[in-house]
N, CA, C and O atoms as a CHARMM CRD file, in Angstrom:
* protein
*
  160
    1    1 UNK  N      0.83700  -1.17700   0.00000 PROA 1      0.00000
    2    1 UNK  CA     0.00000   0.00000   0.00000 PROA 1      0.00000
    3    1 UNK  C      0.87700   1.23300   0.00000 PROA 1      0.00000
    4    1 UNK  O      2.06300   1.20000   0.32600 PROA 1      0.00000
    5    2 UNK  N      0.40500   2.03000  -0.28000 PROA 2      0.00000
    6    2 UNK  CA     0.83000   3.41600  -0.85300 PROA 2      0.00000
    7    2 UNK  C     -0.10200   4.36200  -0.56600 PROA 2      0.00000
    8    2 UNK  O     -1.28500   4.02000  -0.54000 PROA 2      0.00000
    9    3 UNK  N      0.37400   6.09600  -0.22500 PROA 3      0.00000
   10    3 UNK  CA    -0.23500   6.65300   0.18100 PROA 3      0.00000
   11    3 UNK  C     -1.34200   7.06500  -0.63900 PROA 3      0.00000
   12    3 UNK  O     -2.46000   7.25200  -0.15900 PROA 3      0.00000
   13    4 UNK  N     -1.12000   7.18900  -1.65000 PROA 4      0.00000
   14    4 UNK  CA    -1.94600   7.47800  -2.84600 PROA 4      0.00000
   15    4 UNK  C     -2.52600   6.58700  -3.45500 PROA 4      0.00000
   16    4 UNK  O     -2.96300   6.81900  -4.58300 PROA 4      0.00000
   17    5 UNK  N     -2.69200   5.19700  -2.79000 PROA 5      0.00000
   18    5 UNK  CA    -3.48100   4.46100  -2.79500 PROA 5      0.00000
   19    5 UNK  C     -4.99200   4.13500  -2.13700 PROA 5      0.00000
   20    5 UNK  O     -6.03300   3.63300  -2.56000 PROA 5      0.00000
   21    6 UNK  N     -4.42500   4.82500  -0.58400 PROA 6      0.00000
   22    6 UNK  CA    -5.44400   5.22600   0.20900 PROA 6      0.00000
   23    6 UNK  C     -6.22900   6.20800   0.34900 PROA 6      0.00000
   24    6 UNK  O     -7.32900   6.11600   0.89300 PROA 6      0.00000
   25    7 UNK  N     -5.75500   7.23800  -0.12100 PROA 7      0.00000
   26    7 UNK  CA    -5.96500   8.81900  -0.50700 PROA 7      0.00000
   27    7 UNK  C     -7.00400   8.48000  -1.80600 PROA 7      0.00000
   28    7 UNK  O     -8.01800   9.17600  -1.86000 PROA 7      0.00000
   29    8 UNK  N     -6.84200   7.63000  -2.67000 PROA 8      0.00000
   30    8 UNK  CA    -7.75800   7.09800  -4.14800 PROA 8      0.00000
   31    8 UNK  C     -8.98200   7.08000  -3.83600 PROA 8      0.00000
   32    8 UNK  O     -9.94000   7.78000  -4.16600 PROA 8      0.00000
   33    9 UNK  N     -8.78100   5.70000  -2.77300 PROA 9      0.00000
   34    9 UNK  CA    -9.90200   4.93900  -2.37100 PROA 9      0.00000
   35    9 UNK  C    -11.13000   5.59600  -1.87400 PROA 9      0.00000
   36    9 UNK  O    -12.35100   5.52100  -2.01300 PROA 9      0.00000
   37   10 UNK  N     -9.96800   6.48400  -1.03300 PROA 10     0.00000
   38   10 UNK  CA   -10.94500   7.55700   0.01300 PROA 10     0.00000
   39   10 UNK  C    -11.76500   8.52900  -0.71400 PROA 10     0.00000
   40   10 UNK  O    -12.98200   8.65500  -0.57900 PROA 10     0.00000
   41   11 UNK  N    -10.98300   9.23000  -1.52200 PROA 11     0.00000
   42   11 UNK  CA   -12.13300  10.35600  -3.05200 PROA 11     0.00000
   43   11 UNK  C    -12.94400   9.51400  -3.55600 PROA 11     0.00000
   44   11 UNK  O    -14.04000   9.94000  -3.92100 PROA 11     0.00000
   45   12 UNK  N    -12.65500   8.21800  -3.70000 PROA 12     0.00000
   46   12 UNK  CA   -14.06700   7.75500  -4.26400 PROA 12     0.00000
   47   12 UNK  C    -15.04800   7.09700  -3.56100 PROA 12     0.00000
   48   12 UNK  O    -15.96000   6.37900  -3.97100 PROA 12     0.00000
   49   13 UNK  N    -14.63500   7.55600  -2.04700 PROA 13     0.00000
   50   13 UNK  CA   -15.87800   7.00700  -1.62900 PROA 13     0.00000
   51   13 UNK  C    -15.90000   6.18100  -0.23200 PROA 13     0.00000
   52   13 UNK  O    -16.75500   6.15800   0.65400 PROA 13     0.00000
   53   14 UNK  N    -14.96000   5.67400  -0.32200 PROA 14     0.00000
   54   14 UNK  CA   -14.79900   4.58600   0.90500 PROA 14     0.00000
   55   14 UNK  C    -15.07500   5.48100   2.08500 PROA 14     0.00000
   56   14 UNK  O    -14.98900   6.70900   2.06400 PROA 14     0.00000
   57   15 UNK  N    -15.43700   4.69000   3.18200 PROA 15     0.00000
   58   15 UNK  CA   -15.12000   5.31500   4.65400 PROA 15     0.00000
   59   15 UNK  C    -14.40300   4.96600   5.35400 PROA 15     0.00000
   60   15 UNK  O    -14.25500   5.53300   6.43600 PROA 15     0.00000
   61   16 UNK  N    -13.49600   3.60200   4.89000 PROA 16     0.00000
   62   16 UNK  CA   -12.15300   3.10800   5.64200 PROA 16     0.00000
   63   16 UNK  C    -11.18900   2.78900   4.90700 PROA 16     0.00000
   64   16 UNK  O    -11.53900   2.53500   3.75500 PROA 16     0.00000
   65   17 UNK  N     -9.79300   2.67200   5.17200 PROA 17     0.00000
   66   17 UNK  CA    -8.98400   1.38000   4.52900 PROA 17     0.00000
   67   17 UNK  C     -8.24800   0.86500   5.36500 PROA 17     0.00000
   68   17 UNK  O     -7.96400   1.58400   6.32300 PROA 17     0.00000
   69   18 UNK  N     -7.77600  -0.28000   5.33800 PROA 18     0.00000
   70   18 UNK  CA    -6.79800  -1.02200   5.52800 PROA 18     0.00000
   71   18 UNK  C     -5.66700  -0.64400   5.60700 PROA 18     0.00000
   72   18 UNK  O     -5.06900  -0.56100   4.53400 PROA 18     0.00000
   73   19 UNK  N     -5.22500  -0.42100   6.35000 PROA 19     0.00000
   74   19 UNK  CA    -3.52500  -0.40800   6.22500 PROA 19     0.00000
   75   19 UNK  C     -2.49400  -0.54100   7.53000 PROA 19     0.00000
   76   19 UNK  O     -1.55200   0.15900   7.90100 PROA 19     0.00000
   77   20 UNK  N     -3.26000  -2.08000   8.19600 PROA 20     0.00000
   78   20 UNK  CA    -1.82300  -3.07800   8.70900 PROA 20     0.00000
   79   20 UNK  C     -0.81600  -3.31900   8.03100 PROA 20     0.00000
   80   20 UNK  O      0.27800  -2.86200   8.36400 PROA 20     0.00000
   81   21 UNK  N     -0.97500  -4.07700   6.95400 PROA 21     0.00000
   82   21 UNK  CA    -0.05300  -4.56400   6.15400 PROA 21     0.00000
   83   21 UNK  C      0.78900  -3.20300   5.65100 PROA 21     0.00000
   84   21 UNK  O      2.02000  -3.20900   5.62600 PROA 21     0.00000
   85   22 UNK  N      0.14200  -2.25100   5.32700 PROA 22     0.00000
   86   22 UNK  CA     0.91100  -1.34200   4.67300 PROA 22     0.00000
   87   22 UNK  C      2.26400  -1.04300   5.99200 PROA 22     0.00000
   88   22 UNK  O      3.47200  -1.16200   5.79100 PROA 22     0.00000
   89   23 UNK  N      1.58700  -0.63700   7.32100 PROA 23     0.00000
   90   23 UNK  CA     2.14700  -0.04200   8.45800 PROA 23     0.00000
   91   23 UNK  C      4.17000  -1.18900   8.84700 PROA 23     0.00000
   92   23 UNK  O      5.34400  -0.92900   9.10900 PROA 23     0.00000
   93   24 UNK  N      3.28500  -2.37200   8.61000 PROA 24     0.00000
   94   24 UNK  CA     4.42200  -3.65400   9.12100 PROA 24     0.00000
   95   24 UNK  C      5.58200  -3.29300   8.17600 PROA 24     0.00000
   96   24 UNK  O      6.71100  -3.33300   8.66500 PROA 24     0.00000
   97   25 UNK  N      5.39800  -2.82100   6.41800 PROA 25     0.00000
   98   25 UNK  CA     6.15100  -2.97500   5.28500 PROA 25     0.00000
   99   25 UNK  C      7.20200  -1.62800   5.29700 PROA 25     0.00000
  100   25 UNK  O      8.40400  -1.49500   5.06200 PROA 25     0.00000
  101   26 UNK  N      5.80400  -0.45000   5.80400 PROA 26     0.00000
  102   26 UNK  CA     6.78400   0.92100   5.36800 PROA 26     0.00000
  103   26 UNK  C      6.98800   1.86400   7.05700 PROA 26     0.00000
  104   26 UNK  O      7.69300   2.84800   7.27900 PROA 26     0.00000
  105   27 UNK  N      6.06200   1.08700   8.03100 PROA 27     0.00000
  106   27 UNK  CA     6.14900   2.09000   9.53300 PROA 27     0.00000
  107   27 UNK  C      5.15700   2.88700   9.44400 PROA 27     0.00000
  108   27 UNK  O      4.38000   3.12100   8.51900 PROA 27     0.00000
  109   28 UNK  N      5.26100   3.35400  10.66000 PROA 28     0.00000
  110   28 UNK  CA     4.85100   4.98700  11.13900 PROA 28     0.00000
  111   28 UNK  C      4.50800   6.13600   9.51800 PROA 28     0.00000
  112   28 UNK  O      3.48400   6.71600   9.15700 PROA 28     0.00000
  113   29 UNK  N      5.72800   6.06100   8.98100 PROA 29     0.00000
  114   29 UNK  CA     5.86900   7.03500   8.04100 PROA 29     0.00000
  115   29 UNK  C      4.59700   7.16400   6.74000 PROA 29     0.00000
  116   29 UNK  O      4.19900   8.06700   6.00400 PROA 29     0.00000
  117   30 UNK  N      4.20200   5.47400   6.99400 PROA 30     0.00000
  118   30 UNK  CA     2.97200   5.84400   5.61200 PROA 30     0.00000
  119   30 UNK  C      1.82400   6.20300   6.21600 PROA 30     0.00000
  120   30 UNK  O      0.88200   5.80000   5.53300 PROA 30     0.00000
  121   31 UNK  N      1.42900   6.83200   7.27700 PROA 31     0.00000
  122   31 UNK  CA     0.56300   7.92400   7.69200 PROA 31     0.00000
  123   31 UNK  C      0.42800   8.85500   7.56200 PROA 31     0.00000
  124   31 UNK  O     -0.62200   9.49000   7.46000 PROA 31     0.00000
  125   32 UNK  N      2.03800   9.35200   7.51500 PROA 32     0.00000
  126   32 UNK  CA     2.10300  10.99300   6.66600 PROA 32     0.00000
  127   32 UNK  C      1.70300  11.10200   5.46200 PROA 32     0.00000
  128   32 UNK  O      0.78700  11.81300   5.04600 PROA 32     0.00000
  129   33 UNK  N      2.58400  10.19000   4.70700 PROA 33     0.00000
  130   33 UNK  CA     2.30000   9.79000   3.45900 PROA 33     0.00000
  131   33 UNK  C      1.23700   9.71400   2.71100 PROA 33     0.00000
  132   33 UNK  O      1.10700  10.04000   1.53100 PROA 33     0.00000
  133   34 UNK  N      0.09500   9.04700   3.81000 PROA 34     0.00000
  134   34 UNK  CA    -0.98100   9.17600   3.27700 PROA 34     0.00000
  135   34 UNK  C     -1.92400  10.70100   3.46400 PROA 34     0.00000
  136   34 UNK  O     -3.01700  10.84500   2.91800 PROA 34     0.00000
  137   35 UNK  N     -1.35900  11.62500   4.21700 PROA 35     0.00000
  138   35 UNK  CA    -2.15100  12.57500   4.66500 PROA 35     0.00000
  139   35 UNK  C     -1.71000  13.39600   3.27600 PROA 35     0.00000
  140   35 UNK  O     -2.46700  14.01900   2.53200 PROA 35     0.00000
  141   36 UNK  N     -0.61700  13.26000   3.17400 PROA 36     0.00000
  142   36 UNK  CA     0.21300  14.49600   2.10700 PROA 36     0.00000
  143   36 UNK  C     -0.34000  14.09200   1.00700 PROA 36     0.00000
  144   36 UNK  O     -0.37600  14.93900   0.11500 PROA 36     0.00000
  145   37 UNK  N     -0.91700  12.76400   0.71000 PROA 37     0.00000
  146   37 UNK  CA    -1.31400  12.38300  -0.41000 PROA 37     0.00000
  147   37 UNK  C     -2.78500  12.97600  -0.87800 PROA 37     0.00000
  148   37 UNK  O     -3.00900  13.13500  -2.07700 PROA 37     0.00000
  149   38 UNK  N     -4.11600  13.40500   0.46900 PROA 38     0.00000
  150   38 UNK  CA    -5.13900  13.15000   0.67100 PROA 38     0.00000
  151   38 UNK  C     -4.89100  14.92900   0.24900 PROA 38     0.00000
  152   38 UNK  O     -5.59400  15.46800  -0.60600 PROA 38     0.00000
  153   39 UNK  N     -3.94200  15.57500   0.90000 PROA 39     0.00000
  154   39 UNK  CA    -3.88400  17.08700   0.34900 PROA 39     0.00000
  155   39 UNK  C     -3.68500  17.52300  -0.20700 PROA 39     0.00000
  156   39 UNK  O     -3.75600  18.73800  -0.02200 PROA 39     0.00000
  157   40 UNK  N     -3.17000  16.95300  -1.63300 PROA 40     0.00000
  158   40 UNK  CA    -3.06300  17.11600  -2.46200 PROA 40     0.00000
  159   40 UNK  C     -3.77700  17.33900  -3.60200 PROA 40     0.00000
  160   40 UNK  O     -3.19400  17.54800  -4.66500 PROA 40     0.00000
């Protein structure tokens, strides 16, 4: 997972995602990642 994967999901609609697996692979850091992605 990728931040701009979650950030996707989320504009189109979702109200959650997943991202254990993402957290175990990349840390802490793909939270930012995903925020910077969502503000974009």
């Amino acid at each position: 997972m990728e931040g701009g994967d979650a950030a996707e999901k989320i504009r189109l609609g979702t109200t959650a995602v997943q991202v254990y697996s993402g957290l175990i692979y990349k840390g802490p850091a793909l939270v930012k990642e995903c925020l910077k992605a969502l503000a974009r």
